[in-house]
N, C-alpha and C positions, 0 to 999 in steps of 0.2 A: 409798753414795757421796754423803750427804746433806753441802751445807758445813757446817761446823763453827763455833758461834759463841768466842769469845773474846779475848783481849789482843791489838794488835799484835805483831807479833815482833821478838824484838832481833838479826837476824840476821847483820846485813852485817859486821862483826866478824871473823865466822868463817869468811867463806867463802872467802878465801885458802889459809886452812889446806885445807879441805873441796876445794880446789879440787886443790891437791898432790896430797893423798890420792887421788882419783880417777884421776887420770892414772898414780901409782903400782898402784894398782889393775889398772889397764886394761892397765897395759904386762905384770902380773904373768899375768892372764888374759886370753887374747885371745879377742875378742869373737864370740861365735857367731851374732853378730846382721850382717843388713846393713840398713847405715843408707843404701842406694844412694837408695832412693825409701820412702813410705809402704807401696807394694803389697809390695815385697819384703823390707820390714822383719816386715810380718805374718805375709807366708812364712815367714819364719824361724823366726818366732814357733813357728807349730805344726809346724813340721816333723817328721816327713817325710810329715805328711795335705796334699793340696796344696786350695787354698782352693776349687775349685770343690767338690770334697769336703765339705769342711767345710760349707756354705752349703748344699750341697742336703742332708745328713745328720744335723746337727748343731745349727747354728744358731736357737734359739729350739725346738731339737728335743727333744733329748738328750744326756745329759751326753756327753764326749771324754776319755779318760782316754790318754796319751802319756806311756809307761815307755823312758825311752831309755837307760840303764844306761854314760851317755858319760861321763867324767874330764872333756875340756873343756866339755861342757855344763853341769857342776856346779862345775866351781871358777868358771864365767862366772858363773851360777848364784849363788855363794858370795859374789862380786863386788860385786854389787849390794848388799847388805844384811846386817850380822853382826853376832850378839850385842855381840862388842865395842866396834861402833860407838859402842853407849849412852851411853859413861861420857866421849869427845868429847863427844857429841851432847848430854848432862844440861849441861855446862859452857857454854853455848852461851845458857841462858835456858829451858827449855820448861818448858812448863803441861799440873798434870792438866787435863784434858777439854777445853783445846783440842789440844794435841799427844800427849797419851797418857792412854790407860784403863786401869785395872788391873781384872782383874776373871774370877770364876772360876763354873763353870756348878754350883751347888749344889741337889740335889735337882732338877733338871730347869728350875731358875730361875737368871738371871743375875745375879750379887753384884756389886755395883760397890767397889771397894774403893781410890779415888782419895782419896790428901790433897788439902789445900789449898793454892792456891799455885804454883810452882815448884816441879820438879821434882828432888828430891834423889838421886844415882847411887847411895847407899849405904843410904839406905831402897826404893827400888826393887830393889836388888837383893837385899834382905831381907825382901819382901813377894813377890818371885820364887822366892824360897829355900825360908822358914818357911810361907808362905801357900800356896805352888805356883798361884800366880797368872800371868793368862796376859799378858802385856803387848803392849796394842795398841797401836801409835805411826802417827798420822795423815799421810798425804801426805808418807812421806818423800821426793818426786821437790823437794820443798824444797829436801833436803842433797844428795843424793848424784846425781851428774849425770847418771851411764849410766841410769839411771832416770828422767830430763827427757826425756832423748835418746827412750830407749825411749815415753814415753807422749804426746812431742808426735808423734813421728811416728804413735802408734797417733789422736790425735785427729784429723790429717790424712785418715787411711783411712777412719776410721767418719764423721766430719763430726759427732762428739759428743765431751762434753765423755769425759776420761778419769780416776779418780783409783785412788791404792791406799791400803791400809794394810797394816803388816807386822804379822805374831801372833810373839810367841814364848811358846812354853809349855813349863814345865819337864815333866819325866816323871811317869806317874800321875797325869794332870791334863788336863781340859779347861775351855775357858774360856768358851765359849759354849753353850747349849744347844740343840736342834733348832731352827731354824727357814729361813725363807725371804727373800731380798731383791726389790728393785725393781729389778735389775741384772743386764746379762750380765757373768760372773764370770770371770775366767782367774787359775788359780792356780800360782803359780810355788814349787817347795820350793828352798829355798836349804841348810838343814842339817840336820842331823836328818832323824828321819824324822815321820809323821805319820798315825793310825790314821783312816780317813774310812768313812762311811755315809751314803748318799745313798737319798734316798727319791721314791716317785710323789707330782706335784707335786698338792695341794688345792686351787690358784689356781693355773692354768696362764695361763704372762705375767702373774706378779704387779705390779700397780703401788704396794704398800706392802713394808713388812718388814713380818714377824710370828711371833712363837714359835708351834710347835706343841705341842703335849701328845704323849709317849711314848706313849701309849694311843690315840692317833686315825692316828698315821702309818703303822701295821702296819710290815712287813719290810720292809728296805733293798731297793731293788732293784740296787743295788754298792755292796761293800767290798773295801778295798783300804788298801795303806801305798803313800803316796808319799815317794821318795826324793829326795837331792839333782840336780838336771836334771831329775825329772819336771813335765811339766806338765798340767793339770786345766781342763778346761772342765765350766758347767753354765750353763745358761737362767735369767731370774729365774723364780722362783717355786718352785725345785728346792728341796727339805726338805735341808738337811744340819747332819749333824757331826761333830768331828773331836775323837780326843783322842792325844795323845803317848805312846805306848807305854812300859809300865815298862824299864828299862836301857837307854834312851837318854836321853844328859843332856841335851837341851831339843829342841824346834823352830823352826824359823824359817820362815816362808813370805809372801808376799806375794800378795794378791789384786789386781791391779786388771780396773775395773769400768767399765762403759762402758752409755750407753743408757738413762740413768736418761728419764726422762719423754720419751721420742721415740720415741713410738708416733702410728698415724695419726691415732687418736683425737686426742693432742694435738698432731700438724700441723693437723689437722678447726680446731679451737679457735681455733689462732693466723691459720689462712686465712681464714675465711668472713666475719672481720669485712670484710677487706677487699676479700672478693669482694661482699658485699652492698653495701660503699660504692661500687663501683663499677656494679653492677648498678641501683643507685636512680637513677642519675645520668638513664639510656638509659629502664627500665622504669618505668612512673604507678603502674603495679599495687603496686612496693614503697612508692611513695610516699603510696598511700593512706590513710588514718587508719583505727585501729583501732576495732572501737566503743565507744560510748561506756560509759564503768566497768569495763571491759575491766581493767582493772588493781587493781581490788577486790572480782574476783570470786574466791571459792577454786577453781568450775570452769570452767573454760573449755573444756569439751569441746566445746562449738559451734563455736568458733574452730579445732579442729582440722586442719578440711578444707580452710580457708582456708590456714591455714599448710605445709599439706601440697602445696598447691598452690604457693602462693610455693617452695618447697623444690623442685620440681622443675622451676620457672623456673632457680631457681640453678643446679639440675645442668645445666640446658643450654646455660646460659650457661656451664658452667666444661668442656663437652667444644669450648665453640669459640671457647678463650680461650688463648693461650700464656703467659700473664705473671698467675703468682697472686703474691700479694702475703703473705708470709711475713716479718712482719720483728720480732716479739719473740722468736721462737725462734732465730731468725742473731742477733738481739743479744745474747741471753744469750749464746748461744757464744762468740762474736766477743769480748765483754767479761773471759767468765771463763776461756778457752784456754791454756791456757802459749803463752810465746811462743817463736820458734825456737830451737835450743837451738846457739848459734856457737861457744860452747868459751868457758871463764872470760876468757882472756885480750883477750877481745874484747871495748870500747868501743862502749855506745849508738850506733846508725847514726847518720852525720848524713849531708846531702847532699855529694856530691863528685864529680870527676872530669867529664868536659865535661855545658856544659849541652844540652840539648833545642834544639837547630832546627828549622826546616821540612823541613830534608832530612835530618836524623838518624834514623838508624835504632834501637827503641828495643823491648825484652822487656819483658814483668812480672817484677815480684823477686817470692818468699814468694807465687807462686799461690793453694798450700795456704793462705797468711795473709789472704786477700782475701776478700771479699764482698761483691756487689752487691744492693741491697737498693731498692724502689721502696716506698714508705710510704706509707696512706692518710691518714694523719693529717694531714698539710704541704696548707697551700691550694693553693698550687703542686705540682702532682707534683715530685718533684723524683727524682733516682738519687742515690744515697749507695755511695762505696764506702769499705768497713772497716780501716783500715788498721792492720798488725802494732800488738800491744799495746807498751807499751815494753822494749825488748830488756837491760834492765838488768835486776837481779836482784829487784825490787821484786815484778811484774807474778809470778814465781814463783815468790815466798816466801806470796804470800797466795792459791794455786792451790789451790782448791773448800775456802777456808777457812773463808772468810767474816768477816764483822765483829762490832764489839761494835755499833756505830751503824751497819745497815745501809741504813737509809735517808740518809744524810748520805753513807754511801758508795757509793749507787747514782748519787747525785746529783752526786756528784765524777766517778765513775768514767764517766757519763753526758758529760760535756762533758770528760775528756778523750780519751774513744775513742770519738766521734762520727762522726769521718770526716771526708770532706771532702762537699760537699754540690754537686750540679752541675744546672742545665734539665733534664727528663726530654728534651730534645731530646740530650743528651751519652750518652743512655743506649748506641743501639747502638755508639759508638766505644769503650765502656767495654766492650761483650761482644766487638769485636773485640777489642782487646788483652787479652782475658779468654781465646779461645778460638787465640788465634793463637801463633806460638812467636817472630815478630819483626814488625815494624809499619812502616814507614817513616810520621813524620809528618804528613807530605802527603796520605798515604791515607787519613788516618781519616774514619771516617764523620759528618763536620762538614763546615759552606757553608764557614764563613773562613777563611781560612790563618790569623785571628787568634785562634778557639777552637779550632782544631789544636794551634797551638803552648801556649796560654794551658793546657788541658790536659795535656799532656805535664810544661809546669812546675810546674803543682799539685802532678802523681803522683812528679815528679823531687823537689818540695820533699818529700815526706815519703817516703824512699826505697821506694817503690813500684815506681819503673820506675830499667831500667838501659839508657842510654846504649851501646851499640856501638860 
């Protein structure tokens, strides 16, 4: 699920077209999904295991294999993503190795076999053909919407980022060879079928990718063909692979992958700075100086006990603390999210319909799209909340892309989804309207009727909050 560097994309053009097609789509196959809320959209997801199941059985456990032998789960299925999409999709602008890999698993190793350039539909489908090459196409939730729909609501539920890629492999061919991701994987078959071997993981909760050698993984412990409407669960770190069975003309399937780097470990990383900076402020002990050459010595096994000591200062400072201070792992998300998915016909929000009073009664828009974040960085404590990325099609056309110049686009992307920035004293009116399902103005937990209201118009100017 790593972003992807390369070209801007030229996309906006086409997604008129893309947009027709969809809704043709959707009207042809109806949707086996419910898009009521995040929680039940997941339900659907793995139906009919129901999620408590799943999380205590499954979950970072053991693979889930869900053979459902249903017509409309597979033409839904079918929906989503199809060979023939390509040959639109190649006309549109894409690029080998940002939007597609070619590429075939030879002797136990992976052959890349991408031109240069842009994407031609008729050398592709002649290095598909003569090569029996498998072709990966990046984050399609770019084109095709039911698939936006589908993974903003999955980023909602898990509170991580989401992406996919789709494989298509012709028959008597596989395209990758054994190995393992840094991701929990859910695999969805769209056609065809698909011959899979999954093996006992070597790194259990992997946090890289990595190929295995046929010789070190011993025997599968499941194989299986997955058909169109089946769907596939496995943990990062699971060994697998898969290849297209002879007399069947290709595969198609789509993985998305959730979870990449949000393990405790690295919440540990992103918390402790700011539990420490808080901790220094109250405790001398952190403030203390270290000894002297302390920093040019190779051992420092002396210093250990000192440090071990500070360490379980912190842990008790953080069992009688409410408010840890987490805020590059919410900004990464927050910044790199899809944004809600309103249907094509829908116009960037702007603000509208009555303003904010003191006695207006007033909801959160996009919950799911919010976050409240307290940062140690700011001289000022300050609360910041996250406001939806922009709802135009921009925000998810470059979803877990990435750039060619990512620091110039961290730096853009940095000042314009900042937020709004308010006194850590605005903080608890922010968890009331965070935690409540309506607000009356007047109530909020502020002294002035003038930061009640002055509030309310902030979150009203960037449609945040909605007016009743």
């Amino acid at each position: 699920m790593p972003k992807k560097g390369g070209k801007h994309a030229e996309m906006g053009k086409g997604m008129h077209t893309q947009c027709k097609r969809a809704k043709l789509e959707a009207a042809c196959s109806p949707s086996v999904m419910n898009f009521e809320n995040p929680d039940k959209l997941f339900g659907s997801l793995i139906s009919p295991i129901k999620q408590e199941v799943f999380f205590r059985e499954y979950w970072e456990q053991k693979p889930l294999l869900i053979q459902r032998n249903d017509p409309l789960v597979a033409a839904y299925y079918q929906s989503l993503f199809q060979v023939s999409d390509l040959k639109e999709l190649c006309s549109q602008g894409l690029y080998y190795g940002r939007d597609i890999n070619i590429c075939r698993c030879v002797n136990g190793k992976k052959k890349v076999l991408n031109k240069e350039g842009k994407v031609n539909y008729m050398q592709l489908k002649k290095d598909f053909d003569q090569k029996k090459a498998t072709i990966q196409f990046h984050q399609p939730q770019r084109f095709k919407e039911e698939l936006w729909k589908i993974q903003e609501k999955l980023e909602c539920y898990f509170g991580s980022l989401v992406g996919s890629n789709v494989y298509i492999t012709p028959q008597g061919s596989q395209g990758l060879p054994p190995h393992y991701d840094d991701v929990e994987v859910f695999i969805l078959q769209l056609e065809g079928e698909k011959h899979w071997r999954l093996y006992k993981p070597t790194v259990h909760l992997a946090r890289e990718y990595n190929v295995e050698s046929e010789d070190r993984i011993g025997n599968p412990t499941h194989e299986f063909i997955l058909k169109p409407g089946d769907l596939l669960y496995f943990p990062r770190g699971t060994i697998h692979q898969a290849d297209t069975p002879l007399g069947i003309s290709c595969s198609t399937h789509v993985t998305i992958s959730t979870y990449q780097n949000n393990s405790w470990g690295d919440f540990l990383l992103d918390a402790i700075p700011g539990l420490v900076f808080d901790t220094a402020k109250e405790d001398v002990a952190l403030r203390t100086s270290i000894p002297r050459q302390l920093l040019m010595q190779v051992d420092i096994a002396d210093s250990t006990k000192k440090l071990s000591s500070l360490l379980r200062r912190l842990a008790d400072r953080l069992e009688n603390t409410r408010d840890l201070r987490s805020s590059d792992m919410k900004k990464d998300f927050i910044m790199n999210r899809l944004p809600p998915c309103l249907g094509c016909d829908s116009d960037p929000l702007t603000p509208g319909g009555k303003l904010p009073r003191i006695d207006s009664k007033i909801r959160l828009q996009f919950r799911d799209h919010a976050i409240i974040t307290v940062e140690p960085d700011q001289e000022n404590s300050v609360s910041t909340m996250k406001p939806p990325r922009k709802f135009g099609v921009g925000a998810r056309e470059t979803h877990m892309m990435g750039t060619e110049d990512d620091t110039t686009c961290e730096d853009v992307t940095s000042q314009q989804t900042h937020g709004l920035r308010f006194p850590l004293s605005y903080l608890d009116a922010l968890k009331q309207l965070w935690s409540s399902s309506t607000v009356c103005v007047r109530d909020l937990n502020l002294i002035s009727d003038e930061e009640k209201e002055n509030l309310a118009l902030s979150l009203w100017t960037e449609c945040l909050i909605e007016v009743l």
